[in-house]
N, C-alpha and C positions, 0 to 999 in steps of 0.2 A: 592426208596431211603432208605437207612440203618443208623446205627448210623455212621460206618467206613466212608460212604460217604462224612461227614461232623466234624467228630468229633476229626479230625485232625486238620482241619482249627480254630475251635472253641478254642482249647488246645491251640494252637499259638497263636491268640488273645491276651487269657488272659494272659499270658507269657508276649506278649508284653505290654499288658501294666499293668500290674504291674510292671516291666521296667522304665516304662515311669513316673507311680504315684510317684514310686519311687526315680524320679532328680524331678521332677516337685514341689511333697513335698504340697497336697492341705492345707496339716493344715496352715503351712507358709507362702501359698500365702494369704490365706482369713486374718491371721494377715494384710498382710502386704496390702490390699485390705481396712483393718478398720483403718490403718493408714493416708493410701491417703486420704480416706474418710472423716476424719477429715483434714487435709491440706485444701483439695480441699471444707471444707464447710468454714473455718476461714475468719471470717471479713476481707474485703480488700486484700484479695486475687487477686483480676487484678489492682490492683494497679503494678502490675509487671507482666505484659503482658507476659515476655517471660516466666517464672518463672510458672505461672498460666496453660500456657499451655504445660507446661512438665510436672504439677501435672496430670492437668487432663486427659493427651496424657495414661502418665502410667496407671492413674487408670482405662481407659480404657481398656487398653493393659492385665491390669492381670485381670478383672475383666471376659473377652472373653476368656483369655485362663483357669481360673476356671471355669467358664458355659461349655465349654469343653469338659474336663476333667469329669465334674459333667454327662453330657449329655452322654460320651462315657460308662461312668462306665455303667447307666441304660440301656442303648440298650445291652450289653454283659449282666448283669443280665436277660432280656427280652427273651435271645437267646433262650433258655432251653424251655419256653413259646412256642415260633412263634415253633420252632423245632417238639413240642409235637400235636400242630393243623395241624401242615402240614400232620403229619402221620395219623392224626385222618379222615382227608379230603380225601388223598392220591389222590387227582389230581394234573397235571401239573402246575397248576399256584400257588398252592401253594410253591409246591416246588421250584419253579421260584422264589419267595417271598426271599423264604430262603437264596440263593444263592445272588439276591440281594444285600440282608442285609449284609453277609456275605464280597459281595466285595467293600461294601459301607466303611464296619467297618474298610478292609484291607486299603483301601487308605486312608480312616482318620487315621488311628493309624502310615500308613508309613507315611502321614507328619508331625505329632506327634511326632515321635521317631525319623528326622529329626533333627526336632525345639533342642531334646535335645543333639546334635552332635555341635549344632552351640554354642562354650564355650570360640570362641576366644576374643582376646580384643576390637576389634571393628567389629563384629558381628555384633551387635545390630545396629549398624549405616544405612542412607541410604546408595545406592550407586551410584558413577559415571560410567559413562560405556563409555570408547573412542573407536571408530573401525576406522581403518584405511584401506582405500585399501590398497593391498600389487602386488606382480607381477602377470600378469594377463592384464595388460592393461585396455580397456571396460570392459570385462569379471570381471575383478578383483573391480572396481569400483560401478557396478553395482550388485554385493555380497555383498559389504561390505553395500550398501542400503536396500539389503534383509536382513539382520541381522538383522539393527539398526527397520527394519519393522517387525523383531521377538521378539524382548527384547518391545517394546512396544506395540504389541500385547498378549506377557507372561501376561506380567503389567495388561492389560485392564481387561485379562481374568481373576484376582484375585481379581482385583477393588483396583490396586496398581496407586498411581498418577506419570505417567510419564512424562518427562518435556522435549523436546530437547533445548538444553543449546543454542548450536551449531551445523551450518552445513556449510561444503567446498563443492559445486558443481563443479562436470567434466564438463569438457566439451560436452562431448557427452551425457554420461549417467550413471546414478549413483551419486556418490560422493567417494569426496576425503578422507573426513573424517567428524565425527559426535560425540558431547558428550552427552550423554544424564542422564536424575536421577532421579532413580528411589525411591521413595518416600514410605515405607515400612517397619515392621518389620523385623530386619534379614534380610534387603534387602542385603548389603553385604553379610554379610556368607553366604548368601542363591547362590547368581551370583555371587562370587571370582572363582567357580570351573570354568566359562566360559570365564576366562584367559588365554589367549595364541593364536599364530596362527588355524587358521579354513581352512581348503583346500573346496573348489568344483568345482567338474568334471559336465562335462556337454556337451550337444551341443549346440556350441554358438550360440545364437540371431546376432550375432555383425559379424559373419563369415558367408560370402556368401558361401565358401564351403562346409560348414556345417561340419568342422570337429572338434571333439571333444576338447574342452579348460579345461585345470586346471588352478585355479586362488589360490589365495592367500586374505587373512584381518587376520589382527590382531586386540585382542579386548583387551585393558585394562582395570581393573574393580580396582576403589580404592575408601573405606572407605571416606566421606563426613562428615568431622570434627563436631563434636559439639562447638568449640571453638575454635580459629586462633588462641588461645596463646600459644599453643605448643608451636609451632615453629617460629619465627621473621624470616619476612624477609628484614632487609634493603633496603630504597629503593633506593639506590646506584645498588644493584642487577637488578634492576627491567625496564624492557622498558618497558613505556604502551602508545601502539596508540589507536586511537580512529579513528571510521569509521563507513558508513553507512551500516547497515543491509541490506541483500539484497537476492532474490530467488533463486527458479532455471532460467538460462538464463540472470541473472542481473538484473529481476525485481526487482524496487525497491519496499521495505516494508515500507520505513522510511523513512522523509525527513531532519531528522537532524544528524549530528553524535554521535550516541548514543551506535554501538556497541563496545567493550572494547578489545583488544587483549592485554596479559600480556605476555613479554619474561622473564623468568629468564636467569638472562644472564650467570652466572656461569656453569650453566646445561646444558644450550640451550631446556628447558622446554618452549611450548606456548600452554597457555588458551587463550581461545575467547571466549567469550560470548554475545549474541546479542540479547537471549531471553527478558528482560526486555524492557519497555517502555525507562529506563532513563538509562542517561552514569551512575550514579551514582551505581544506582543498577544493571547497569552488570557489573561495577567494583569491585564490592563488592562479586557479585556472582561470577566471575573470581577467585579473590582474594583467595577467599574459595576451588575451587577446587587444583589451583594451591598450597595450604596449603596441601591440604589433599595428590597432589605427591610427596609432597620433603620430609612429614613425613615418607611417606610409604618407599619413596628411602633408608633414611635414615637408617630404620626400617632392609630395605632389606640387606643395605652395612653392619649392624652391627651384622645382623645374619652370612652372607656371613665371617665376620672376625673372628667369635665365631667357624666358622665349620672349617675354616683354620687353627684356631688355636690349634683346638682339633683332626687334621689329617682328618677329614672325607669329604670323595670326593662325592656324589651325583651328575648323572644327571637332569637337573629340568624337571618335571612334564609338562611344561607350553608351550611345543614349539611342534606346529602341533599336538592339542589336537583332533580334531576333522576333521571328513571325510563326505561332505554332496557330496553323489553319484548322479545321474540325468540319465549318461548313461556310459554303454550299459545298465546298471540293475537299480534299484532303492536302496537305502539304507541309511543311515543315524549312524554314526558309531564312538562313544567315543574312541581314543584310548588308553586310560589310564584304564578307567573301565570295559572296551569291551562291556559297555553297546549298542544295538544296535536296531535299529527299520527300518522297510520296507516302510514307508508312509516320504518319507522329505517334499514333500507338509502339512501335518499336523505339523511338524517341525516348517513350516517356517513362518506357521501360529500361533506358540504362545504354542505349545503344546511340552512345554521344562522340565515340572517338571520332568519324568522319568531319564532324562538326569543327572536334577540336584541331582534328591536324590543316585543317583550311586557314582555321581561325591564325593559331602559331604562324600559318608561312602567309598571311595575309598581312600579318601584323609584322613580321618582319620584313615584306618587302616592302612598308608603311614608314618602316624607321630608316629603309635606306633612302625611301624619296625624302625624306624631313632632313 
């Protein structure tokens, strides 16, 4: 091993993150880390339950990503260190050490340098995530059930709280559709890039001739409100039934009617919600998602009238984003960011950040050409 061997990698590092120190801004956070701090120590602070725990959620939140920050700086000082033993030893495992370290530092600093891409207005929010089958039949039904079994296994594998809201069982197999929320930092900005239809190719389970099936889901991902005051909805707008929760097959879960479906009638907008024990609280939780689409719609129609109005024509980003292969070959394939991987089995099992962090800096250099 030489210094060139490694001394490339090591330069880019620090690059990035000085980058990174630099939006991150440690002086700032640790002020604003002694401000919570005081909040979060004040007499009668849970007197206001909700209030209490948005002090303490943040000072959490900045207090890990200053340790960090703090932590990242001393392993890249250390580099120079571990570098100098390795050559001193000149065996294989040290230098294996190295290289390690090396790719350990790379994947923390790429979801670091991430975190500071995500600037939009509800970033920071959790999110909802709808997948619908699409054409496809079984095939298509039965994708959109391997998704909704991706996005909560992403979840698991970060120790993110996923929740399924909602589920429509096929008849056969799969499902219709599924809401699920996922409970997170930057959960949004993190999964808005995995909006849009999803294609996979495959050889069908469901086809006795075993000949190859393309199917179709689409997945919508929208911001999960901190507050329903945005936007009112009358409830003149509003149909809400009430019904029994229930499995796959029609087993019942419930014995009373407690799950909530909400129509906005204007839209033709429908939330279900059936996760909650009471009608009460999956109406409430309904209520909320259904808030968080008609703001986004809103959001979307007023951008949509700003680009009309300024001549600029764009096609959108968001339609048949992605390609999950099975046969004749294996592959797994962004087609926005060309990012691309050989294992969909690992895919499908939860293993989506590479995806995501393409997706993020694909989409933000997307917004500086626009």
């Amino acid at each position: 091993m030489t210094d060139l061997d490694v001394s490339g990698r090591i330069t880019a590092l620090r690059s990035t993150f000085s980058t990174i120190e630099a939006v991150v801004d440690p002086e700032s956070l640790t002020q604003e880390i002694a401000e919570l701090s005081e909040q979060a120590s004040a007499p009668g602070l849970w007197d206001d339950t909700e209030n209490a725990q948005k002090i303490t959620s943040a000072l959490s939140h900045r207090q890990s990503e200053l340790a960090r920050v703090v932590e990242v700086s001393r392993r890249l000082d250390d580099l120079d260190v571990l570098l100098d033993m390795a050559k001193e030893a000149g065996d294989d495992a040290s230098v294996d050490e190295v290289h390690l370290e090396l790719d350990e530092l790379e994947r923390i600093l790429g979801e670091m340098e991430i975190a500071t891409l995500l600037d939009g207005e509800y970033d920071a929010l959790p999110a909802i995530i709808t997948i619908r089958a699409g054409a496809g039949g079984v095939d298509a039904a039965d994708f959109a059930e391997m998704l909704l079994r991706m996005y909560v296994r992403w979840a698991d594998a970060h120790g993110h709280r996923a929740t399924v809201l909602d589920t429509s069982y096929a008849e056969e197999a799969g499902i219709k559709s599924a809401t699920l929320q996922i409970d997170a930092p930057h959960a949004f900005g993190v999964l808005s890039v995995e909006a849009g239809t999803h294609r996979l190719v495959r050889m069908s389970p469901f086809n006795s001739a075993g000949k190859r099936q393309t199917s179709f889901a689409a997945v919508e991902v929208v911001p999960l409100m901190a507050e329903a005051a945005e936007i009112e909805i009358p409830e003149a707008d509003m149909r809400v039934d009430v019904f029994r929760s229930s499995g796959p097959g029609g087993q019942s879960v419930n014995t009373t009617d407690s799950a909530v479906r909400i129509t906005h009638l204007p839209t033709g907008i429908v939330v279900s919600c059936q996760n909650e024990k009471s009608q009460i609280q999956n109406r409430a939780a309904a209520l909320r998602v259904l808030t968080s689409r008609l703001l986004l719609l809103q959001r979307e129609e007023e951008a949509a009238k700003k680009k009309e109005l300024a001549g600029v024509i764009t096609a959108s980003w968001g339609d048949q984003m992605r390609s999950y292969v099975l046969a004749p070959y294996q592959m797994v394939k962004d087609l926005r960011s060309e990012y691309e991987v050989n294992n969909p089995s690992a895919v499908f099992d939860g293993d989506l950040d590479g995806f995501l962090q393409a997706g993020i800096r694909w989409r933000k250099s997307a917004d500086r050409v626009s």
